[in-house]
Residue frames relative to the residue before (quaternion, step in Angstrom):
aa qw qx qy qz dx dy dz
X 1.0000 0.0000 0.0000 0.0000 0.00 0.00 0.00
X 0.5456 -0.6186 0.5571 0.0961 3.59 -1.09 1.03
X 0.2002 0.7396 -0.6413 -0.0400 3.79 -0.79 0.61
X 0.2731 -0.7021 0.6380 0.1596 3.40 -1.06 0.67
X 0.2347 -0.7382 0.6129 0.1557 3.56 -0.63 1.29
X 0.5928 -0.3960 0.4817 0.5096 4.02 0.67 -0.57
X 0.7044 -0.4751 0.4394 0.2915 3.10 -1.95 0.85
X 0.1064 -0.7432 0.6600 0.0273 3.36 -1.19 1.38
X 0.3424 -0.7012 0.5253 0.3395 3.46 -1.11 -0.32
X 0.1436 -0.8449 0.5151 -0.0099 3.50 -0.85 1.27
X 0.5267 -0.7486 0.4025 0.0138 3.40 -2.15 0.84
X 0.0312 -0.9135 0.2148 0.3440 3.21 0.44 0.33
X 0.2532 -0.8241 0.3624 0.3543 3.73 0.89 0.70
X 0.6341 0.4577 -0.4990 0.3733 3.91 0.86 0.14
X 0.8507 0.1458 -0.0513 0.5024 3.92 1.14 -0.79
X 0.4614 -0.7423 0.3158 0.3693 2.98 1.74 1.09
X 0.4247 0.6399 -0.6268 0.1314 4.30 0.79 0.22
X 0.3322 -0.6278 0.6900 0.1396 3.54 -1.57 0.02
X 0.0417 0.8115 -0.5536 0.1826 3.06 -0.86 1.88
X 0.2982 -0.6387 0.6056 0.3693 3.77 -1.40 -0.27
X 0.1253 0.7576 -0.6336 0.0943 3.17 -1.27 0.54
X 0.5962 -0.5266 0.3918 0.4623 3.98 -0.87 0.59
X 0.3622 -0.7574 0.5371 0.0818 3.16 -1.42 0.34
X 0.2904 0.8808 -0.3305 0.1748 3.36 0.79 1.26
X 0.1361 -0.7699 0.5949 0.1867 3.64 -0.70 0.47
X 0.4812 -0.6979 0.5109 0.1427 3.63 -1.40 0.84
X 0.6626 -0.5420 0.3435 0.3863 3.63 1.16 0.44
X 0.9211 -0.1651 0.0512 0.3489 3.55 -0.75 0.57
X 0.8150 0.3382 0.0461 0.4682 2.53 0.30 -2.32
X 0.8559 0.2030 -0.2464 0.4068 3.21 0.92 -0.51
X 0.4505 -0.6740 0.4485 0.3765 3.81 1.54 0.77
X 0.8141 -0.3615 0.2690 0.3663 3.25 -1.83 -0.08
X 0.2457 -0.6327 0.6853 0.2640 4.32 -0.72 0.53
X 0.2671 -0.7078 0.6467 0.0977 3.57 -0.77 1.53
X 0.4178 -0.5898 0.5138 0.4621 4.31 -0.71 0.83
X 0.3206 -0.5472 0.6433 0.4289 3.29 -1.74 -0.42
X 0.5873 -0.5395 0.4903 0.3516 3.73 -1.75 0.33
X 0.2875 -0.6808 0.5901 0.3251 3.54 -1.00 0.85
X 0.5060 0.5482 -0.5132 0.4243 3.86 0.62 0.10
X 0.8368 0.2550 -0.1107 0.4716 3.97 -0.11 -0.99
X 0.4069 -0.6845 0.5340 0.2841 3.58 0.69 -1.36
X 0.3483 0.7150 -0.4449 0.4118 3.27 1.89 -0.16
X 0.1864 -0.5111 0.8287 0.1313 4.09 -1.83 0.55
X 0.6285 0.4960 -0.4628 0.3804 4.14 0.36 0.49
X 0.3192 0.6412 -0.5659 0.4084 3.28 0.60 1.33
X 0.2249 -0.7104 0.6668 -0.0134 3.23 -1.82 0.49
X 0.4590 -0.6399 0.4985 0.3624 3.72 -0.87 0.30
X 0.4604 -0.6431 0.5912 0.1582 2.99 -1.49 1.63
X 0.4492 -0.7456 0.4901 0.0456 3.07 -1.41 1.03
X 0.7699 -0.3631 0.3154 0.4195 3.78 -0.75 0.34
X 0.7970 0.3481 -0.2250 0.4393 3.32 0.10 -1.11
X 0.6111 0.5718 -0.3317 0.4354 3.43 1.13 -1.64
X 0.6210 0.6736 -0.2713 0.2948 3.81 0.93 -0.71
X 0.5530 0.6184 -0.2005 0.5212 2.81 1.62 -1.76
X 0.7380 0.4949 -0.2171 0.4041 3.33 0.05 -1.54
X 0.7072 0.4354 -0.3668 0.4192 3.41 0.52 -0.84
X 0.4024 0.7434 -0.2676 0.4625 3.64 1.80 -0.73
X 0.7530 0.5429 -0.1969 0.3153 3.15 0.28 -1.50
X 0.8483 0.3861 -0.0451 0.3595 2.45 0.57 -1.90
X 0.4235 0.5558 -0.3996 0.5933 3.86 1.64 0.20
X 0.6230 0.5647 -0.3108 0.4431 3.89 0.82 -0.14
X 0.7818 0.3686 -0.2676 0.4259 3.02 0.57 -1.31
């Protein structure tokens, strides 16, 4: 069974984009289903933290 926890924000760790994408985990056996990046096609992403956000904020201002 599929749960959707809600829209997270995600990292890609191969081309460093920053996306949204559901947040869902497949139940035990199969642990969390990580999105893939529409920029590369990479599934080697991770949720972007707080800070990483900020910064990425910032720095589209200045």
């Amino acid at each position: 069974m599929l749960t959707i926890k809600g829209r997270k924000t995600f990292k890609c760790k191969q081309c460093g984009h920053t996306f949204e994408a559901f947040d869902t985990e497949g139940g035990i056996r199969c642990g969390p289903n990580l999105p893939q990046c529409p920029k590369c096609g990479s599934r080697d992403t991770r949720k972007a933290n707080f800070v990483e956000l900020l910064q990425e904020t910032v720095l589209r201002f200045e």
